[in-house]
N, C-alpha and C positions, 0 to 999 in steps of 0.2 A: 207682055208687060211684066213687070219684073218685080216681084214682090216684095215691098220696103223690107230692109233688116234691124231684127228683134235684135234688141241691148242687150247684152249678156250679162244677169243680175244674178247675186247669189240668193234664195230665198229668204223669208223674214223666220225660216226655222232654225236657217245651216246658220244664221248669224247669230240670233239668240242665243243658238248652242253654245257659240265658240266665246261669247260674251262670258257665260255661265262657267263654261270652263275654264277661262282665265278670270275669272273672283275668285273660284275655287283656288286654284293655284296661286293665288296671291292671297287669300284669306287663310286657306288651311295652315301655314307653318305660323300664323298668327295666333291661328286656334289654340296648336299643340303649345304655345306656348304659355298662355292664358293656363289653361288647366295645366299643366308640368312644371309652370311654377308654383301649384299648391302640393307636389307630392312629396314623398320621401323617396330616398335610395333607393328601395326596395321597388316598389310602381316605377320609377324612371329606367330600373336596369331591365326590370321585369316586363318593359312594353306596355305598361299600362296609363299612359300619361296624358290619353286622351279621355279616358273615363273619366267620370264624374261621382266615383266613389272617393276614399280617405284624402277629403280637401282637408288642408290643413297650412291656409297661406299664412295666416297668424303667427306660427311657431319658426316657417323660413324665414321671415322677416327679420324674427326677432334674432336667430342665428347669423341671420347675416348683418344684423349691426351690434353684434358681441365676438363675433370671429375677426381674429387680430388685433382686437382693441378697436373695432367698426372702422378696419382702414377700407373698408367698402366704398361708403359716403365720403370718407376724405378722396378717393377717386371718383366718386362721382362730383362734387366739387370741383377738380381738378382738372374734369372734360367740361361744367360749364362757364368754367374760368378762359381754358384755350376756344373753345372753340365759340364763348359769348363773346367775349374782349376783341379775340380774333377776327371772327368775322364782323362786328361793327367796324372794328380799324378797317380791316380788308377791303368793306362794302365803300367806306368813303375815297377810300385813296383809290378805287377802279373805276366812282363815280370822279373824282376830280378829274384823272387822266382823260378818263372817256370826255369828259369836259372840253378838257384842252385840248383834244382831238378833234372834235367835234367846230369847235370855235375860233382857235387861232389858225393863221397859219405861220411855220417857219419853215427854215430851210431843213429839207431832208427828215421833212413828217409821214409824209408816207412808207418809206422807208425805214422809220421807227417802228413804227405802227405794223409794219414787215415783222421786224423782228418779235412784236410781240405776239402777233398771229403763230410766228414759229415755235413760241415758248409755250403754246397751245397744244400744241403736234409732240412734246416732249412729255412721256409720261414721267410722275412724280416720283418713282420709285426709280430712275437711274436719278436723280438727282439726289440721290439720299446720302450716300458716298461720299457726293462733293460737298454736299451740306455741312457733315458730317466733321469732315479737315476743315472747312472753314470756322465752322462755332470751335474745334480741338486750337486751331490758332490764335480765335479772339477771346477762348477763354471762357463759354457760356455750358458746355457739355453738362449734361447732367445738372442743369438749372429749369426756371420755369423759359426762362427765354430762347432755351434752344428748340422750344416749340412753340412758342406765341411770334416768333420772328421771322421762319419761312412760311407762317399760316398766312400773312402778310401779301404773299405773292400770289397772284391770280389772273396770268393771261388772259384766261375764258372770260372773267369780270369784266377787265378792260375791253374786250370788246366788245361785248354785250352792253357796255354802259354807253360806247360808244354810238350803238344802234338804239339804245333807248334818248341819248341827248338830242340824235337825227329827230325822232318823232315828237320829243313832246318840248323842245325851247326853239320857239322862233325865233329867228335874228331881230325882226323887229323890236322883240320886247328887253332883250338886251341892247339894240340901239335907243331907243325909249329910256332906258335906265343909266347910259353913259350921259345922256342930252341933260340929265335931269345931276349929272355930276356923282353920281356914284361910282366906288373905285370898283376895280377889277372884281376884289377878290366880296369885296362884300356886295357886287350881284352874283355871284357863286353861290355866295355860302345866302343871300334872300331869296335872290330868283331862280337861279341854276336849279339848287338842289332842292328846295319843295316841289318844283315843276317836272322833278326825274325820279323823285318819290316811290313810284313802282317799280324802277330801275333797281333802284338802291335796294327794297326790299328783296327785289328777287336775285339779286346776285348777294345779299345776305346770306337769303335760304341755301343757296347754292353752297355757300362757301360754311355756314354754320353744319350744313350736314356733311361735311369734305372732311370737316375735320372734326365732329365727335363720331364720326367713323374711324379717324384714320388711323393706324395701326403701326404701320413698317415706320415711320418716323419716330415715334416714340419711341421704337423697340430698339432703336438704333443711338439715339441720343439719348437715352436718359438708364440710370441703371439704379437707382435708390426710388423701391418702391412707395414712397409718400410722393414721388413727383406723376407718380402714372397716371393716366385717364382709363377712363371703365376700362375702354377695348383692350387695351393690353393688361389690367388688373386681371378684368376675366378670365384671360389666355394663362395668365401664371397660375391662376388657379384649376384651369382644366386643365392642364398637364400636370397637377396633381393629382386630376382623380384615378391613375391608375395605383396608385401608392394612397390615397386615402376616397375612396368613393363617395363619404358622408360630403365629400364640396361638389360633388353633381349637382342637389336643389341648391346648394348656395351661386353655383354659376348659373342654374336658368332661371333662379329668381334674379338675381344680377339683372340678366338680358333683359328679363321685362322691365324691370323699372329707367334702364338704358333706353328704350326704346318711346317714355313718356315724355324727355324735353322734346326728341321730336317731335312725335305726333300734337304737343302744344302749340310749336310756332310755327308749323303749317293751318292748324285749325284759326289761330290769334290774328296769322298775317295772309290767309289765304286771300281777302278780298285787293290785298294791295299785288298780290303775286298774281291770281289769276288779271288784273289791268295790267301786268308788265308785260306777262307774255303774250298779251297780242297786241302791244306797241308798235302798229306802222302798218298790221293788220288792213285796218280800212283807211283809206286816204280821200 
């Protein structure tokens, strides 16, 4: 007789470990940067920028909103301009499609719906190029709009919105809401979109951190630095510091406070985000 076979499990040591090890890895360059934006030149070139001797975040602070006349903040402003403005626009117009995806049918929807799956599959940096000639034609280069206007576009959204409208609007209760004489659009904009609410937040998150990340778009549209958002501010200033060093703490204090809208509107909207993504989860 033939002895049942053992399941082959990793221990609760090897997994702890690897747990442990990737915090680590995802904590420490969080660390370094906490304490490195309190040092001076001096500790940052010298390799000391994890010690917790000469803090002195007070003094970067203050250099870094008296350097250039504080065009620091005018770029921080200017990432939460595109990329707040941006992804509200962005989130509703991937929830409406996914809507209409979702709820009508017309001829040659799936086949739309094709094409937007494909526009998924296309990374954003070949399309920079074409972007590029087209804002040079219509005349917006080097404006706030040649970046608040492709931030607009978001395949991934749309169908993400489209699989969030599957799980959370029943037909019924838009049939329910036609019976009762409401128009199209105003059960969208009552019933649709409070009912896809987590949808909407999580392809926000998505697209708000897409684009106060994003980098090669700006660097490509825009060339008058009052229009820059942090990421590319920062970059012009560390490829100054081999010709002036004194702007190494003013770029990694930079980083840290770039990195504080984030970690707000994941903490603010995390309860609406973690409901979205397990939308269809249990049925």
């Amino acid at each position: 007789m033939s002895s049942p076979r053992r399941h082959w499990s990793l221990s609760k040591t090897a997994v702890n470990g690897a747990l442990v090890l990737a915090t680590a890895y995802t904590l420490l360059p969080l660390g370094w940067l906490l304490t490195a934006a309190a040092k001076n030149t001096a500790d940052l070139l010298g390799g000391n920028a994890l010690t917790l001797e000469n803090i002195n975040l007070g003094k970067n602070l203050g250099d870094l909103a008296s350097t250039g006349g504080g065009i620091y903040f005018r770029w921080f402003a200017n990432s939460l301009l595109y990329a707040g403005l941006g992804a509200l626009l962005c989130a509703l117009i991937c929830v409406a499609a996914g809507y209409v995806f979702h709820v009508y049918s017309f001829p040659g929807k799936e086949k739309v719906f094709g094409l937007v799956l494909v526009g998924v599959m296309v990374p954003t940096t070949a399309l920079a190029l074409p972007m590029y000639l087209l804002a040079s034609k219509v005349g917006i280069v080097n404006t706030y709009w040649a970046v608040l206007l492709p931030s607009l576009v978001f395949p991934f959204g749309v169908y993400l919105s489209r699989v969030f409208c599957a799980g959370y609007i029943p037909g019924e209760v838009l049939e329910a809401a036609r019976m009762d004489g409401a128009g199209e659009l105003r059960i969208f904009w009552s019933i649709g979109l409070r009912m896809v609410m987590p949808g909407f937040v999580t392809v926000l998150l998505f697209q708000f951190t897409a684009i106060w990340n994003n980098f090669f778009l700006p660097l490509v549209m825009l060339s008058d630095n009052k229009l820059f958002p942090v990421s590319l501010g920062l970059f012009t200033w560390n490829v100054q510091t081999k010709a002036f060093p004194e702007y190494y703490p003013l770029v990694v204090t930079g980083a840290l406070l770039a990195v504080v809208p984030l970690v707000l509107a994941f903490i603010l909207l995390q309860r609406h985000w973690k409901a979205g993504l397990t939308a269809g989860s249990v049925k």
